[in-house]
ROSE-4610 file (N, C-alpha, C; in Angstrom, 1 decimal, always signed):
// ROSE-4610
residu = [X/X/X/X/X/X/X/X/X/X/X/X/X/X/X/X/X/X/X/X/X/X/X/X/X/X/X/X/X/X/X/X/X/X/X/X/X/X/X/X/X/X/X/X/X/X/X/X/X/X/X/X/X/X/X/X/X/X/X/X/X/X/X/X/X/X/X/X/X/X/X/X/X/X/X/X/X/X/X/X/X/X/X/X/X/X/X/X/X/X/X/X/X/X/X/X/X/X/X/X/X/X/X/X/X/X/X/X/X/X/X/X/X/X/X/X/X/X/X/X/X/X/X/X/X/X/X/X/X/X/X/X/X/X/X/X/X/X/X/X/X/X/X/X/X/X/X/X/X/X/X/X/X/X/X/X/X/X/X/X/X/X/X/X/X/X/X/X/X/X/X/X/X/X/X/X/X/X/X/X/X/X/X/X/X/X/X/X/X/X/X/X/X/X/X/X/X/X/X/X/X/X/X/X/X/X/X/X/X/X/X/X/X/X/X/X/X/X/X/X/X/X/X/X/X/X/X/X/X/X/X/X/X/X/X/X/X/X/X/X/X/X/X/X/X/X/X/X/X/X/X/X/X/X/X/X/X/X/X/X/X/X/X/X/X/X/X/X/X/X/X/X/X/X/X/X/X/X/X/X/X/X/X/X/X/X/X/X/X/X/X/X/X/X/X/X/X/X/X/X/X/X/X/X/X/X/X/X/X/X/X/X/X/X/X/X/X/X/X/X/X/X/X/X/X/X/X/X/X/X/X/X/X/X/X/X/X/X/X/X/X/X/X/X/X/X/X/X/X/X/X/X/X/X/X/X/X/X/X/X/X/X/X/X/X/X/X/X/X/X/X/X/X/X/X/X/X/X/X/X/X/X/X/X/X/X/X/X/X/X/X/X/X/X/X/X/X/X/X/X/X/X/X/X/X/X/X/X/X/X/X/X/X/X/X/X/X/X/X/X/X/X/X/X/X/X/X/X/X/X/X/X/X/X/X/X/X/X/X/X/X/X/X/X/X/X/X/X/X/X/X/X/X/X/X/X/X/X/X/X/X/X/X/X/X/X/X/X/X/X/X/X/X/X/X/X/X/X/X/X]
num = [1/1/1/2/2/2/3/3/3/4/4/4/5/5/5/6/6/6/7/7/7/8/8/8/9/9/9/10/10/10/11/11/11/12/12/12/13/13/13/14/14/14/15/15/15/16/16/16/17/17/17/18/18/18/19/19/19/20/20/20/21/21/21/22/22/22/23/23/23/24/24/24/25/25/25/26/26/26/27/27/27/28/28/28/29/29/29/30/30/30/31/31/31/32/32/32/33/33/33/34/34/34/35/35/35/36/36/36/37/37/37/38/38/38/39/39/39/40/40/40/41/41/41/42/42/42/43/43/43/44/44/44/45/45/45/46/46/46/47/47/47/48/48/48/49/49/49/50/50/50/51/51/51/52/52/52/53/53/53/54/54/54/55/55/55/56/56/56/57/57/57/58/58/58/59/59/59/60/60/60/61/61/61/62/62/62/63/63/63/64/64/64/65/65/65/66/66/66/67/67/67/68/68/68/69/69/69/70/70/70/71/71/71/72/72/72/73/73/73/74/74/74/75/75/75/76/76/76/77/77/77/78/78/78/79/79/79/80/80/80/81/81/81/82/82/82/83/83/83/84/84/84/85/85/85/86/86/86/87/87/87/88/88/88/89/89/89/90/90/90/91/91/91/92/92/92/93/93/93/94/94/94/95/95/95/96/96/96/97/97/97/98/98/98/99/99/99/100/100/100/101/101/101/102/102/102/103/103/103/104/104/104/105/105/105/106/106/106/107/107/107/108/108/108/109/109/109/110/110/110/111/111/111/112/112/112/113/113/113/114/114/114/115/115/115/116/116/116/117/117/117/118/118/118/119/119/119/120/120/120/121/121/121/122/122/122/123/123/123/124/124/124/125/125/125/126/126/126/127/127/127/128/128/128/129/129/129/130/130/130/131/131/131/132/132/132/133/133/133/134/134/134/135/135/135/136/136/136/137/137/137/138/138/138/139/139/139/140/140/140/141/141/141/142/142/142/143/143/143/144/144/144/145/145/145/146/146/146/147/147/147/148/148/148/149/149/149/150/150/150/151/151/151/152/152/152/153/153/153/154/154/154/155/155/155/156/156/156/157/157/157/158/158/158/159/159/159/160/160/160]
x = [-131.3/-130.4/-131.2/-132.4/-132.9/-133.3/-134.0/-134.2/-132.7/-131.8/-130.5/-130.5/-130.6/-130.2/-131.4/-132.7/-133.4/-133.0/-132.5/-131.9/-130.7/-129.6/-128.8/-129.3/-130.6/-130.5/-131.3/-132.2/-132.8/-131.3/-130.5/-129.5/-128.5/-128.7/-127.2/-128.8/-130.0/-130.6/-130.2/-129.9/-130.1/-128.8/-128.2/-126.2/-126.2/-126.6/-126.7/-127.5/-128.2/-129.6/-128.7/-127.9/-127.6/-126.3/-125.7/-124.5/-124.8/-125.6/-126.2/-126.8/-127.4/-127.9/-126.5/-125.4/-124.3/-124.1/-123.6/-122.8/-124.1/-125.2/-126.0/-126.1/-125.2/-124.9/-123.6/-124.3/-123.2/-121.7/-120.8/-119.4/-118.7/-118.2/-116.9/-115.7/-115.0/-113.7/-112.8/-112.9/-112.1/-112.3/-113.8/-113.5/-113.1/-113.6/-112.9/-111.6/-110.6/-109.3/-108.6/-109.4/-109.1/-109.6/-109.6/-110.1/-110.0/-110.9/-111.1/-111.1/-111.2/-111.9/-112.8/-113.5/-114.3/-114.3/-113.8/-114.2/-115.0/-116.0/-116.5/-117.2/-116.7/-117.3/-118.3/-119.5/-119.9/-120.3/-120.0/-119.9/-121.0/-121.5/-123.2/-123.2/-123.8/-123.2/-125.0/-125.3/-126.9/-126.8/-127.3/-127.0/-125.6/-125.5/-124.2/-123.1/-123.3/-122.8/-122.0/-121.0/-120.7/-120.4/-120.7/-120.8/-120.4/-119.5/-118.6/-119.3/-120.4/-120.9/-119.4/-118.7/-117.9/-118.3/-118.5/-118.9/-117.1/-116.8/-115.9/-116.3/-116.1/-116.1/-114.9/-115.2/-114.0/-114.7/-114.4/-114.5/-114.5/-114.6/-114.6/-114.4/-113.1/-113.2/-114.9/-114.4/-116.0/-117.2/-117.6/-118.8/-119.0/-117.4/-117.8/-117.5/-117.5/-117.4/-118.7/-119.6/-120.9/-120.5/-119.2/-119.3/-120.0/-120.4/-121.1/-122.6/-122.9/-124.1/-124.5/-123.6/-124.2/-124.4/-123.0/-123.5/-124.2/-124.5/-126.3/-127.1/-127.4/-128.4/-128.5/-127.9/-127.4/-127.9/-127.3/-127.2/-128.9/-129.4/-131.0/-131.3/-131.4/-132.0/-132.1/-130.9/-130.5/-131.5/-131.9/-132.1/-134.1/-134.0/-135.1/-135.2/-134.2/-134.2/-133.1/-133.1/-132.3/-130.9/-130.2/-129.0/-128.6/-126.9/-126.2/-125.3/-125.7/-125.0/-123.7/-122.4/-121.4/-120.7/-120.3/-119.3/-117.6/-117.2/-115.8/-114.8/-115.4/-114.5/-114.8/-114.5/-115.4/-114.0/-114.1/-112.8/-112.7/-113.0/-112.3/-110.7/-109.8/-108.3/-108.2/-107.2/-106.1/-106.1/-106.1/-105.6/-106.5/-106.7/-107.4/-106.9/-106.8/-106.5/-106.7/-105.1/-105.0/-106.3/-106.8/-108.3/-109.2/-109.3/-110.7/-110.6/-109.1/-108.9/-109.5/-109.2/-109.6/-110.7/-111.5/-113.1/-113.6/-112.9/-113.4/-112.9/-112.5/-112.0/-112.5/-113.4/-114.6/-113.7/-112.9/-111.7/-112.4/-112.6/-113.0/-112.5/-113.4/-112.8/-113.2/-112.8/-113.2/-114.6/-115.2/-116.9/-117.0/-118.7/-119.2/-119.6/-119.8/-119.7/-121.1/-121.7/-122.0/-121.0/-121.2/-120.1/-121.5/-120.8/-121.8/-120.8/-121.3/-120.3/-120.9/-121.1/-122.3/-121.2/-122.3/-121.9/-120.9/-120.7/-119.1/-118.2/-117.6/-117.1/-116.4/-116.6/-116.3/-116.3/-116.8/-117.4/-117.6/-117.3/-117.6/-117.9/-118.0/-118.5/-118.9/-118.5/-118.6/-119.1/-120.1/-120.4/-120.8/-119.8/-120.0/-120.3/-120.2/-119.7/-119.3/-118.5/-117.6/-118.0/-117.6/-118.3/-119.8/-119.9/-121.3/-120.8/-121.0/-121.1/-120.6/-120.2/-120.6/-122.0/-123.1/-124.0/-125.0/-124.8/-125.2/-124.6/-123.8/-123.6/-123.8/-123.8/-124.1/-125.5/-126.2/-127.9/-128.3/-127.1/-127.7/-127.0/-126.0/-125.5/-126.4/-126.9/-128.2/-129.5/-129.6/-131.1/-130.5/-129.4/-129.1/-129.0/-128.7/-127.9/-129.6/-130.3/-131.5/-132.7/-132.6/-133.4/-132.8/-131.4/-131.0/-130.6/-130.9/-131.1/-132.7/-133.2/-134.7/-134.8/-134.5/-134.2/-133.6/-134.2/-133.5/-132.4/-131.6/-130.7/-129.7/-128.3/-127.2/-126.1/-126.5/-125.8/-125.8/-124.7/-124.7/-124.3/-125.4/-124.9/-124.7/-123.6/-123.2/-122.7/-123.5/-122.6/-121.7/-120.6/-119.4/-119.2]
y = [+147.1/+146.4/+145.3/+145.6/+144.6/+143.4/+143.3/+142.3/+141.4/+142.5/+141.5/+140.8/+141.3/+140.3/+139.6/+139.7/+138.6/+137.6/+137.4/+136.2/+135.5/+136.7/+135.5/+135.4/+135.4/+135.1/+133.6/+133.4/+132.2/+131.4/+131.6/+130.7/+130.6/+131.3/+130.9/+130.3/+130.1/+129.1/+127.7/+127.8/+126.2/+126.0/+126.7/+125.8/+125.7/+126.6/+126.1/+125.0/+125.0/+123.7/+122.2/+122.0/+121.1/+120.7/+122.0/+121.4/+121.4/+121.8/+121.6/+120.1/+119.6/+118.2/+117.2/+117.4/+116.3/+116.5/+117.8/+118.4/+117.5/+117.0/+116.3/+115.3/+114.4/+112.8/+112.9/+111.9/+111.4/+110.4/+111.2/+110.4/+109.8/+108.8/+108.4/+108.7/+108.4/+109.4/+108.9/+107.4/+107.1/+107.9/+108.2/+108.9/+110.1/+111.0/+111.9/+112.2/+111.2/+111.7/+112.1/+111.9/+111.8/+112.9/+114.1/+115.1/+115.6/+116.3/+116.7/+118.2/+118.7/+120.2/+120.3/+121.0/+121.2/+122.5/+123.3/+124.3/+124.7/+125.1/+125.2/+126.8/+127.4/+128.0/+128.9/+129.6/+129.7/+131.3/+131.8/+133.4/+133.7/+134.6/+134.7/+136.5/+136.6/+137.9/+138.1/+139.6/+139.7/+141.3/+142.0/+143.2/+143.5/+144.5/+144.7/+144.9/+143.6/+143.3/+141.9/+141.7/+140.1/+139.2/+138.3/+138.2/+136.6/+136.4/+134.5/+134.1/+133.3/+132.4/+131.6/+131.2/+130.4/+129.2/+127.7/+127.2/+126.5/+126.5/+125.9/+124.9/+123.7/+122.5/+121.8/+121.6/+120.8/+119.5/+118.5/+117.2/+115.7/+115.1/+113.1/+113.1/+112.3/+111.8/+111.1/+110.6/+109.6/+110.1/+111.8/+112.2/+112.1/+112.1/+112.4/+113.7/+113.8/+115.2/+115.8/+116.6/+116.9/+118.7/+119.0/+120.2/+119.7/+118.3/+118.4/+119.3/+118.3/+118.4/+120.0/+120.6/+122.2/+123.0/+122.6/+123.6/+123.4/+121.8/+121.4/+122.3/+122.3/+122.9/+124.2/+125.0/+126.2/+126.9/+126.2/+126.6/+126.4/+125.2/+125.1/+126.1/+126.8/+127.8/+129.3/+129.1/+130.5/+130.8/+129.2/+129.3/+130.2/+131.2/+131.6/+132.5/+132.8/+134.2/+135.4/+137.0/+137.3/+137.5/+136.1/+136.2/+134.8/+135.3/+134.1/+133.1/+131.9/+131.7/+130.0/+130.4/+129.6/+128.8/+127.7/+127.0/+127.7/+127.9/+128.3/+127.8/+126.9/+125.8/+125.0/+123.4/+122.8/+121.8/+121.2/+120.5/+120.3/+118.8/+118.6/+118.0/+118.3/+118.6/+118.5/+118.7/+117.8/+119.0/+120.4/+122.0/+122.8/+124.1/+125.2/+126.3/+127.2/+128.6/+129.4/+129.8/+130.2/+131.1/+132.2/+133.1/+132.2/+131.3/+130.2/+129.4/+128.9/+128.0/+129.4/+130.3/+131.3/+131.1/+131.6/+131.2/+130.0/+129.2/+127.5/+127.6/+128.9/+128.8/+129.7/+130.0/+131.4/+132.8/+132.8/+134.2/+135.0/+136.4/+137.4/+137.4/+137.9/+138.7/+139.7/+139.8/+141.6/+141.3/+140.0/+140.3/+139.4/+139.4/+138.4/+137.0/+135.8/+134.9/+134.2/+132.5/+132.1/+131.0/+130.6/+129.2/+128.4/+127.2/+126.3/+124.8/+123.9/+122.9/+122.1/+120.7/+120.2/+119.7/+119.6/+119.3/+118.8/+117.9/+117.0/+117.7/+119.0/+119.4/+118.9/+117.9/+116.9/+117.1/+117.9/+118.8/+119.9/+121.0/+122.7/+123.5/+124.3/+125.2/+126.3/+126.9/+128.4/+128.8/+129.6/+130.3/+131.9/+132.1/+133.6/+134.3/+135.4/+136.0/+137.2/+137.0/+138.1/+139.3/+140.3/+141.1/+141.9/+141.9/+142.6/+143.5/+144.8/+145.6/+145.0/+145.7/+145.1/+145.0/+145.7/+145.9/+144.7/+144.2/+143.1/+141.9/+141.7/+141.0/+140.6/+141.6/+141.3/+140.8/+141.4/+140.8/+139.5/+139.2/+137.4/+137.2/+137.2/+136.6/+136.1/+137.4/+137.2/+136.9/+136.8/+135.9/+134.6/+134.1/+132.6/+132.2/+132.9/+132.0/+132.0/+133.1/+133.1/+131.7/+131.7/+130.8/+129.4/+129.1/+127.9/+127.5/+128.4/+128.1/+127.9/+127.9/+127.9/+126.3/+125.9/+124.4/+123.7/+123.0/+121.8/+120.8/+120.5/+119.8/+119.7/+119.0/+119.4/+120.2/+120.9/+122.1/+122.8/+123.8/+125.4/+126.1/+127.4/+127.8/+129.0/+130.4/+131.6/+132.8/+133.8/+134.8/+135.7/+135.8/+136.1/+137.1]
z = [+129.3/+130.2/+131.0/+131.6/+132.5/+131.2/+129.8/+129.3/+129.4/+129.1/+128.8/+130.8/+131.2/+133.0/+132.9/+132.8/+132.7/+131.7/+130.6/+129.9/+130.3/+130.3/+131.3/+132.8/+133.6/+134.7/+134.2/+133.5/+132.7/+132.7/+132.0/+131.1/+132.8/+133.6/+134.7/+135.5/+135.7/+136.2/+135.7/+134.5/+133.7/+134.1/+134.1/+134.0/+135.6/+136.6/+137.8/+138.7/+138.0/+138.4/+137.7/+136.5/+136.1/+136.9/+137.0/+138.3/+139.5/+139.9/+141.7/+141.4/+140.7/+140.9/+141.0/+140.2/+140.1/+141.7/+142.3/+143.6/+144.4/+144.2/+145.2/+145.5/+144.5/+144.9/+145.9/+146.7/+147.8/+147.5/+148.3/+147.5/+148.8/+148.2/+149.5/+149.7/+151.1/+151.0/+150.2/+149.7/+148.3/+147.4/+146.6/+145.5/+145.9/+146.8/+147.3/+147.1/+147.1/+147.2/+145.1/+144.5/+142.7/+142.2/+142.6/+142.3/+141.1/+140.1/+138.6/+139.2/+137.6/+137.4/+135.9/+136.3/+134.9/+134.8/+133.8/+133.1/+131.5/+132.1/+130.9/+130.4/+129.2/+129.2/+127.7/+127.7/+126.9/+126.4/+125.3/+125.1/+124.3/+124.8/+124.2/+124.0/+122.7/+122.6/+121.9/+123.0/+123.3/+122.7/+121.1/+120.5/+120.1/+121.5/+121.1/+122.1/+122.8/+124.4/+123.8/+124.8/+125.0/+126.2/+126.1/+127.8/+127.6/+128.8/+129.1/+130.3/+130.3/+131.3/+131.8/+132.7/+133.2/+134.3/+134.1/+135.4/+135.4/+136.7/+137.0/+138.1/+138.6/+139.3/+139.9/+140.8/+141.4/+142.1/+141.9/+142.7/+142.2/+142.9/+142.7/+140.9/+140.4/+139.0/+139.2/+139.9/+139.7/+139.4/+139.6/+139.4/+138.1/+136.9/+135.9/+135.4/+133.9/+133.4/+133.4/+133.1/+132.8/+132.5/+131.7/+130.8/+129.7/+128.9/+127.8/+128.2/+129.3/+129.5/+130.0/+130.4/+130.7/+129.1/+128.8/+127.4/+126.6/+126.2/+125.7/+126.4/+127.6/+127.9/+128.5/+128.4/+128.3/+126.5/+125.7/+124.3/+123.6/+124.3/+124.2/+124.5/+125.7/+126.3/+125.6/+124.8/+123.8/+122.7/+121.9/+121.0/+121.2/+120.0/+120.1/+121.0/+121.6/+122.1/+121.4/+121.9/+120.9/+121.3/+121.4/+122.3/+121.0/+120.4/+120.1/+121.5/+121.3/+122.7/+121.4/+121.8/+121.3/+122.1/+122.6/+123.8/+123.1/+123.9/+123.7/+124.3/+125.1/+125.7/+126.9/+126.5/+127.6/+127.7/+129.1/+129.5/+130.6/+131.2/+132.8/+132.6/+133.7/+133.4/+135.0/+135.4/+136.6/+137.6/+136.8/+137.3/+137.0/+137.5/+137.0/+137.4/+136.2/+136.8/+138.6/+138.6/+140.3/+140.8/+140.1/+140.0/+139.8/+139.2/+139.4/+140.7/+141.3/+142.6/+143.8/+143.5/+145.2/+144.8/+143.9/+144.1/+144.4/+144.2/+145.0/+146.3/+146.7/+147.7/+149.0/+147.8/+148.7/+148.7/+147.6/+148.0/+147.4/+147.7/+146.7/+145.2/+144.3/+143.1/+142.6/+141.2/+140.4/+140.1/+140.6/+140.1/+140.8/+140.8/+141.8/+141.2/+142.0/+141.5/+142.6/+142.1/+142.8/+143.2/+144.4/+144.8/+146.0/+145.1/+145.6/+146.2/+146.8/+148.1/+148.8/+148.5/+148.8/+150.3/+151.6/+153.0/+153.5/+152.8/+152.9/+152.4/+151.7/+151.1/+150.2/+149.3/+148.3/+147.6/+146.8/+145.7/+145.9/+145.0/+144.8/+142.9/+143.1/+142.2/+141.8/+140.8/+140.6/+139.6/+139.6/+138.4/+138.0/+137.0/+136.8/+135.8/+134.9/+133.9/+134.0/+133.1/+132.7/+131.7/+131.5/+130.7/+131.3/+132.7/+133.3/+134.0/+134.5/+135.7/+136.7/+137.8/+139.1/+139.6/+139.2/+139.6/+138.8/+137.5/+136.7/+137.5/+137.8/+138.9/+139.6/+140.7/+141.9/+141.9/+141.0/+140.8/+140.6/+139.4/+139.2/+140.5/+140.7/+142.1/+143.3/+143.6/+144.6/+144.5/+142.8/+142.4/+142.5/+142.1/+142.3/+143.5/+144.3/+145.5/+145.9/+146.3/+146.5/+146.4/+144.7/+144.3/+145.1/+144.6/+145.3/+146.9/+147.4/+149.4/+149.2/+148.6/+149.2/+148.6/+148.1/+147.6/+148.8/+149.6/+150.3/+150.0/+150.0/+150.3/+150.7/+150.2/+150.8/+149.9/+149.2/+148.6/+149.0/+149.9/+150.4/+149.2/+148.9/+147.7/+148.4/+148.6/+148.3/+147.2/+147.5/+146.6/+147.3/+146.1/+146.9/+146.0]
């Protein structure tokens, strides 16, 4: 079990490092007001486990989509390890599921998540998987939020 949390803790570094850098450009209260969502997500099935990385996003059309760009690099990160990793669906859209809005909303849920919000609250983001323990969980949870508060800038990242 710990090889399997060390690989997805590698693969939810990459998908979180590529969405913390977008959540770090500065927006105006115009684009502000045109809000997107990105969901994207990718199922990576490690022996004889299966597991749904989910990043979900909220903010400025103008930032752009960049679900291509996670699951490129996310799916790089697979290769050559002993983990199949597949996108299963990638999409920014107008809405998002009511259970993915509370967690942009810092609400609790059945697992833990990271949520990240850059200062102006302009931008937000979540990322989870599905298919772990609570206790697989709560671990990457607190190795991410961890690694990314020790990073300077204006992203507040929490686990919830």
């Amino acid at each position: 079990m710990e090889r399997i949390l060390v690989i997805l803790l590698v693969i939810a570094v990459g998908a979180v490092y590529v969405y913390n850098n977008k959540l770090d450009r500065p927006i105006s209260p115009d684009q502000a007001a045109d809000i997107v969502f990105l969901e994207s997500r990718l199922k990576m099935t490690l022996k004889d486990r299966s597991v749904q990385l989910v990043v979900i996003g909220r903010g400025p059309k103008s930032l752009g989509c960049i679900a291509g760009p996670i699951n490129s690099h996310v799916q790089d990160m697979c290769k050559g390890k002993d983990i199949s990793c597949v996108a299963t669906g990638v999409e920014c859209k107008k809405d998002v599921d009511n259970r993915y809005q509370r967690m942009l909303d810092k609400q609790k849920a059945s697992t833990h998540y990271v949520h990240m919000e850059n200062k102006n609250k302009s931008a937000a983001g979540v990322v989870l998987f599905w298919g772990l323990t609570d206790r697989e969980s709560k671990t990457i949870c607190d190795y991410l939020t961890q690694r990314f508060r020790s990073k300077p800038g204006p992203v507040e990242t929490n686990c919830i």
